[in-house]
FIDRENBA-25263 format. One record per residue: y, x, z of N, C-alpha, C, CB in turn. Coordinates in steps of 0.05 Angstrom, whole numbers, plus 5000, padded with zeros to 4 digits. Glycine has a CB too. Example, Ala and Ser with C-alpha at 12.3 -4.5 7.8 and 13.67 -1.06 7.14 Angstrom:
// FIDRENBA-25263
488652645156491052465156493452645156491152265181495552575142497952735143500152585157498852825114
// end
This chain:
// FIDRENBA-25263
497650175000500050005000502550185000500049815025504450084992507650264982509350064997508650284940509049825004510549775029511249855047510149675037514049835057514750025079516249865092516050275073516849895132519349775141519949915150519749585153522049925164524450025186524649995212526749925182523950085232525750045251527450255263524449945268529350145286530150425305528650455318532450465321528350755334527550915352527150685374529451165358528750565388529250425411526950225405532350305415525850095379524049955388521349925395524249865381522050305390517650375396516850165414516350735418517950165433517250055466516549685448521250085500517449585438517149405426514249255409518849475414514249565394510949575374509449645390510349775348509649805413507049825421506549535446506550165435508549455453508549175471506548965453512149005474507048945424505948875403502548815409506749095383502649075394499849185394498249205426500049495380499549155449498449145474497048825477500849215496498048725469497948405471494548375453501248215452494248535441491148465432489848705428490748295406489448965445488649155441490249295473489349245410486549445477487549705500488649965479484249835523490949995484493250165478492450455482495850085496492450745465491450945479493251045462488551035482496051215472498051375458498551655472500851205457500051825457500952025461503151985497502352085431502752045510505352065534505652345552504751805558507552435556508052645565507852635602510752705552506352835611505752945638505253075648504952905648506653215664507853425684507053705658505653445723509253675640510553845613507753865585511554245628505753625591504153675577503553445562502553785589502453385533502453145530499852995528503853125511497852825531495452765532495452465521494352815559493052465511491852165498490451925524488752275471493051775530493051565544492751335550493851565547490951185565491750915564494150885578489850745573496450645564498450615564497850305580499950675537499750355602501850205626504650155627501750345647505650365618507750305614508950375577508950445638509350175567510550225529512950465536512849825509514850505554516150625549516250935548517450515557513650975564511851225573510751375537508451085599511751235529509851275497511151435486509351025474511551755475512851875455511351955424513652125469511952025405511452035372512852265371512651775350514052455390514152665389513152885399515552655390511553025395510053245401508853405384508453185415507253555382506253745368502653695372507654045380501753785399498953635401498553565425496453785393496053355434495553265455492953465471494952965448493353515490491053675510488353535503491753635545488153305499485753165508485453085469486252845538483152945460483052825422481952585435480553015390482252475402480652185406477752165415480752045381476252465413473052405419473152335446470952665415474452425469474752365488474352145511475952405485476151915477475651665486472851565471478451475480472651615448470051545438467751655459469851675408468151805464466651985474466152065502467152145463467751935520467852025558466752315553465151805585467452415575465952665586463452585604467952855605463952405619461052245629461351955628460152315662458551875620458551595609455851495619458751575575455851255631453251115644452850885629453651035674449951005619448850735595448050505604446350785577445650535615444750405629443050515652443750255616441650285664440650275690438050175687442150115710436250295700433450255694432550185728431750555677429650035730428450125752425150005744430250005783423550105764420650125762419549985781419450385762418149815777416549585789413349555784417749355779412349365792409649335785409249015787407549505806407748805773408148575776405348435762410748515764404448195776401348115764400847945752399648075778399548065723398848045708395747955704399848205702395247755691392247635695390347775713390847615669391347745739389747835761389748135766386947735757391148255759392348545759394948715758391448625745395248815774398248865781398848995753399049085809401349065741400949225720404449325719399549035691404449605717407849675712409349605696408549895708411249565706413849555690416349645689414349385690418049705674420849815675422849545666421050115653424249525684427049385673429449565671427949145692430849445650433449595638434949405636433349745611437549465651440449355650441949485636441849335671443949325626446049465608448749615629447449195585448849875627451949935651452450055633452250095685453349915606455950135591458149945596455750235550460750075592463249975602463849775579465650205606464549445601465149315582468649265578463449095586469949175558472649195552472648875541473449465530475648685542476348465545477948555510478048365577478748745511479948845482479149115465483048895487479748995436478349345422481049475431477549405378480049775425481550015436483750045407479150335445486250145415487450115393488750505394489849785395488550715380489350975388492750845361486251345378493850915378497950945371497951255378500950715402499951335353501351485355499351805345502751435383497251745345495352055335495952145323493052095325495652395306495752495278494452435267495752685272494552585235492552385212490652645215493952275172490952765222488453075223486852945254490753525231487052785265485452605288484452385280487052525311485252245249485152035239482152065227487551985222482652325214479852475200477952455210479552725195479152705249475952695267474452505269476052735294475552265274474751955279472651825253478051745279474252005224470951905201469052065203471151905166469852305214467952545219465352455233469352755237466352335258464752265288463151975276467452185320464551845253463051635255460951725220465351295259460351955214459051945195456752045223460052115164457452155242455452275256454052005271456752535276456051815284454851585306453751335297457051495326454751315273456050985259453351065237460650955239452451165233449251235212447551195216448151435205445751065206442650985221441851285228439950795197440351275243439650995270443251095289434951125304444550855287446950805297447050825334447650505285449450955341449750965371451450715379451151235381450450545396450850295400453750285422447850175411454050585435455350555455458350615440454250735480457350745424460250965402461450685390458651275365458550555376459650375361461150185376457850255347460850085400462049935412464849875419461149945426465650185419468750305424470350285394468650675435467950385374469850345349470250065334468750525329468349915342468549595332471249515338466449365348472649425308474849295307477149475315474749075321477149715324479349975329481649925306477650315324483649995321487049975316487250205309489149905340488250315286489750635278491650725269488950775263494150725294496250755288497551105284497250595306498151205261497751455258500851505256495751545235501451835266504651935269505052145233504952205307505952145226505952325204507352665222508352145174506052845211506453125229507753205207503753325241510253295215512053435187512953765200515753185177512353745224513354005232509454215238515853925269508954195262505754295269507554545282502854375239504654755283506555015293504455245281507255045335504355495286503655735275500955665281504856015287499455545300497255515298495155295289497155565315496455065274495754855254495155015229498054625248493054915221490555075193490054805181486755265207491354565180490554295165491054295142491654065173492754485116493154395097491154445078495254435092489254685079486754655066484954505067485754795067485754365085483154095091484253865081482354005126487253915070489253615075488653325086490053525050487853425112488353325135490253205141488253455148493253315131495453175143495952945130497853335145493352885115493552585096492652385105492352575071494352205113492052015133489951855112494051725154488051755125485851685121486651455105484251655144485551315079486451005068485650815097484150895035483050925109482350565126484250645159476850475136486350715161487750685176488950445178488950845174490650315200492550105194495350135193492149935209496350365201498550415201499150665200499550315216501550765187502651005188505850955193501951165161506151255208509451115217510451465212510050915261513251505215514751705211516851665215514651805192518151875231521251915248523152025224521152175279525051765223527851895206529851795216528251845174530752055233532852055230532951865274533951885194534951655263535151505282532451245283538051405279530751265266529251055254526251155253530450995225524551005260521051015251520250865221519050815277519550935205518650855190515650735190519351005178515750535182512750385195511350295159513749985222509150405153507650265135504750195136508050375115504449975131501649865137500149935115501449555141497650035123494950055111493449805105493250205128493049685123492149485126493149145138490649595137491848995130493048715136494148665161491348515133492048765167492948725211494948985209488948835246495649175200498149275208500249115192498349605203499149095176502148905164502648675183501748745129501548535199501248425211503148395238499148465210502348615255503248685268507048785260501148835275506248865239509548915231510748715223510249085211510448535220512048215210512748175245509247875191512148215266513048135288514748215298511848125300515648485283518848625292520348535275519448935291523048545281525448515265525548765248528048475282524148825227523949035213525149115182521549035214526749195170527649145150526349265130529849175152525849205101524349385084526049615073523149235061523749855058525250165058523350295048526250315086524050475029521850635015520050745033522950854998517450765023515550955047516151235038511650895047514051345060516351685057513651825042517851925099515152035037513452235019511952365039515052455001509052495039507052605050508052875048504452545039508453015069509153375057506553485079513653555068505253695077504953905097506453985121504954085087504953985142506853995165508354335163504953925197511854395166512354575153511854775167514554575144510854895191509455185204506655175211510755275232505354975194502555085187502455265168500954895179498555355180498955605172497155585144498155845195498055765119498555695087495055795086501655935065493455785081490055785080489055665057488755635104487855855040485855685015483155645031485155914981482355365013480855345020478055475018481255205018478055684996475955854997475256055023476355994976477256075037476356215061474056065080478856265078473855785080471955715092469855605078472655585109469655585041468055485023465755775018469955354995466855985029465356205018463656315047467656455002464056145071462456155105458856165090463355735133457956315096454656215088453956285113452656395060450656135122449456235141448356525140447856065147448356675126447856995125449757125133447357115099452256975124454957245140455757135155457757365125455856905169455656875200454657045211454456665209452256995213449757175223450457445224447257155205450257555200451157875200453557985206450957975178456057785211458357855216459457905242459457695206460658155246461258305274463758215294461858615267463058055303465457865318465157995353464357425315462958245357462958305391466058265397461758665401467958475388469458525407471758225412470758805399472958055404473157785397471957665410472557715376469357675413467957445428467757545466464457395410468457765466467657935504470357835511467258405511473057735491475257585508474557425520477157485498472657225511472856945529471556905558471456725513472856805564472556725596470456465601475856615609469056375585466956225590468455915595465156365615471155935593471255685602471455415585473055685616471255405569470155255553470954985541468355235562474655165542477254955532476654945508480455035535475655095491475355105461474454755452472655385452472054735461469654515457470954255471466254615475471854335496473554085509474653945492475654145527477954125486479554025467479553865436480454195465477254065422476453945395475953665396474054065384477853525376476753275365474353205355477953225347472253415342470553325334467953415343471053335314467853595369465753705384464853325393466953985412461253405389460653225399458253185413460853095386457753495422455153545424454453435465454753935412451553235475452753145488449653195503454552905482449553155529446353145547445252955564446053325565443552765557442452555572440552635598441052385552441152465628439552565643439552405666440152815647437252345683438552105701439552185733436051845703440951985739441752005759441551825783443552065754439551825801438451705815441151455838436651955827440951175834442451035844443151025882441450815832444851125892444851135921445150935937446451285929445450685923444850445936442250205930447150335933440650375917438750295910436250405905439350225896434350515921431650595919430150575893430350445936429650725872427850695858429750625833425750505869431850615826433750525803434650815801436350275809434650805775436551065760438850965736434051285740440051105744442251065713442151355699446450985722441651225663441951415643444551535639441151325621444351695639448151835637448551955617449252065658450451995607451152155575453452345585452551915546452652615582455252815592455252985567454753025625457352995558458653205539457653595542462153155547457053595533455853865522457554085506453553795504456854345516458354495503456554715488460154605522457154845454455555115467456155335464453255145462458655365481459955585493458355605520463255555496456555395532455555445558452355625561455355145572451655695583449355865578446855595576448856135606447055355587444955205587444455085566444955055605446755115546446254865514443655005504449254875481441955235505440455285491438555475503441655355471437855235530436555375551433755205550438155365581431555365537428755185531426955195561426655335501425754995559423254995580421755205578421354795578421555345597420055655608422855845611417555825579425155755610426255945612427856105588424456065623426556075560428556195540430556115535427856215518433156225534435156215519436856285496435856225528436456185478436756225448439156315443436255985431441356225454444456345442445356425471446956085422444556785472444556955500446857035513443257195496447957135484451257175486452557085484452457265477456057125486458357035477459157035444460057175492457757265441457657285401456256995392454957625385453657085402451656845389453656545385448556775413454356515413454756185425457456135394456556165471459656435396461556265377461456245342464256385384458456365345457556425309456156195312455356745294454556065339453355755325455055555323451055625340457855585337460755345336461055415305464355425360461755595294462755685269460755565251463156015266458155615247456155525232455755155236453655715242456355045257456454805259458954725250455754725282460754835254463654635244463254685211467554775259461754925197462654975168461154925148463155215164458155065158456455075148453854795151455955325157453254745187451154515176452454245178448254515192455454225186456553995188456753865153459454045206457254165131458454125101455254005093459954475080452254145095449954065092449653785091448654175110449753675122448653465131450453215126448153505158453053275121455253035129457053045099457653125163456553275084458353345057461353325063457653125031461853425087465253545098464653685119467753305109466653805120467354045142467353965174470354155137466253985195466553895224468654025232464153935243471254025220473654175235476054095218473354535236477554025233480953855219482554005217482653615234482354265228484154455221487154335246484754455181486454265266488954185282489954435293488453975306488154635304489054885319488654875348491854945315487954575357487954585385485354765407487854275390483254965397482655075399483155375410482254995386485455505381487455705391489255615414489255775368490655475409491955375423492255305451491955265414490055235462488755215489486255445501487554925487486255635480484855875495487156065516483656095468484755955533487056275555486556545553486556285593484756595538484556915529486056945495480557015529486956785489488956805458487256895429491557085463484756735429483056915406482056625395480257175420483456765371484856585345483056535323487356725330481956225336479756215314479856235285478755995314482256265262482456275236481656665239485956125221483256815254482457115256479557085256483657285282477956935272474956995279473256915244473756745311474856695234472856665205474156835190472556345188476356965186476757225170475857465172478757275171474957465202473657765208470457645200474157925248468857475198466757435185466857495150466157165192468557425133469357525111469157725107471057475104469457985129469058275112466858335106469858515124
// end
């Protein structure tokens, strides 16, 4: 669509009041100097200005811990014989509204088709799907980024067609254009005036990258490629995997109910494998020993078997990676030093 409206700045608080009224709200808001992906309480708490959020949308797709369900074990008689049984309750979180993400980038817009070529595919994740059924996508256009955004080889900074909205700051004014019906929708409810939509540019201090630098990644020069000294920076802590939008790697395990004897709940906790246990087998082996190993199998999964399995790249090129390392080791340096 090439429709476009208008508003001023002053009425963000307005559109997202909007969009609150039939959707849990999850925007950009700034706290204590940092900015994170929120459910919103207060509309006026909402900014469209920033660079990136600490936390991505997997987050919400995705909890860091998530309780599926609840099981327990019984025994009960059966033509004259006791005979076991398991019952299963449902304890995934239920919601009165779909989740609506305001204000993301369109390089978060991506992670979100990324995650659902991985969840949304037979055999489908029922809990993922649940969060994404009927989802709101209100996307920020990024015209600035900073030295550590790598999106334009991916053109990323293009939002997705099945979005519902795209919006952009001019000036004194947001520019609002709908993707879709329900954003158009939603925009007939402001006093909005019509206005050319804006031109798509590259955000201007990203960093300039062909895309052959990551089309020419094979699993042989991974492998053979000398990343020790690079990889003995990191501190194990394991902001890299946190942060990413499209890490999704996750560990089921139960956890016994403390008000209830004999009931367990299944739990879903987010996984890393920057950690020593992601690839810790029964008896004791552990397959990716080092700090080298752990960041040549992130590299090989975001390039190599994500392009295999899914026919795109598992990485949006946002930077939030670099960006949130506390030892400063710069993942585009790490796939260039695999290139020699």
């Amino acid at each position: 669509m090439s429709i476009a409206y208008r508003i001023p700045r002053e009425k963000l608080s307005e559109l997202v009041e909007v969009l609150m009224e039939n959707y849990l709200v999850y925007a950009p808001v700034e706290k204590a100097g940092n900015f994170i992906l929120s459910d919103v309480e207060d509309p006026a708490e909402v900014t469209l200005e920033y660079i990136r959020t600490i936390n991505s949308v997997d987050s919400i797709l995705l909890p860091p811990k998530e309780y599926l369900f609840k099981y327990r074990a019984g025994t009960m008689s059966f033509a004259g014989k006791l005979t076991a049984y398991i019952d299963v309750e449902d304890y995934s979180e239920k919601r009165e509204k779909p989740l609506c993400l305001f204000g993301i980038h369109p390089c978060e817009a991506h992670a979100i088709k990324y995650l659902d070529k991985v969840f949304s595919t037979e055999p489908k994740d029922p809990y993922y799907e649940s969060k994404r059924r009927d989802m709101f996508i209100a996307v920020i256009l990024c015209d600035k980024g900073d030295e550590n955004c790598f999106c334009i080889p991916f053109k990323t900074y293009i939002p997705p067609e099945d979005v519902d909205l795209v919006m952009s700051l001019d000036g004194d004014s947001i520019v609002l254009q709908p993707f879709s019906e329900r954003g158009k929708e939603v925009v007939l409810k402001l006093e909005a005036s019509p206005t050319e939509a804006p031109e798509i540019n590259p955000p201007q201090r990203a960093k300039k990258i062909d895309i052959s630098v990551f089309d020419s990644l094979t699993l042989e020069k991974v492998i053979s490629g000398d990343i020790s000294d690079l990889s003995e920076k990191c501190v194990l802590c394991q902001a890299c995997t946190a942060v990413c939008p499209t890490c999704y790697c996750f560990d089921l395990y139960d956890e016994p109910d403390p008000e209830e004897p004999g009931a367990f709940f299944r739990v879903r906790r987010r996984a890393t494998c920057h950690g020593l246990y992601y690839s810790w087998l029964a008896g004791g082996e552990v397959i990716l020993e080092d700090k080298e190993s752990r960041f040549k199998w992130r590299i090989l999964h975001k390039f190599v078997f994500s392009k295999n399995m899914y026919g795109c790249y598992g990485c949006i090129g946002c930077g939030k990676c670099t960006a949130f390392c506390p030892a400063g080791i710069d993942f585009i340096y790490l796939i260039e030093r695999l290139q020699r």
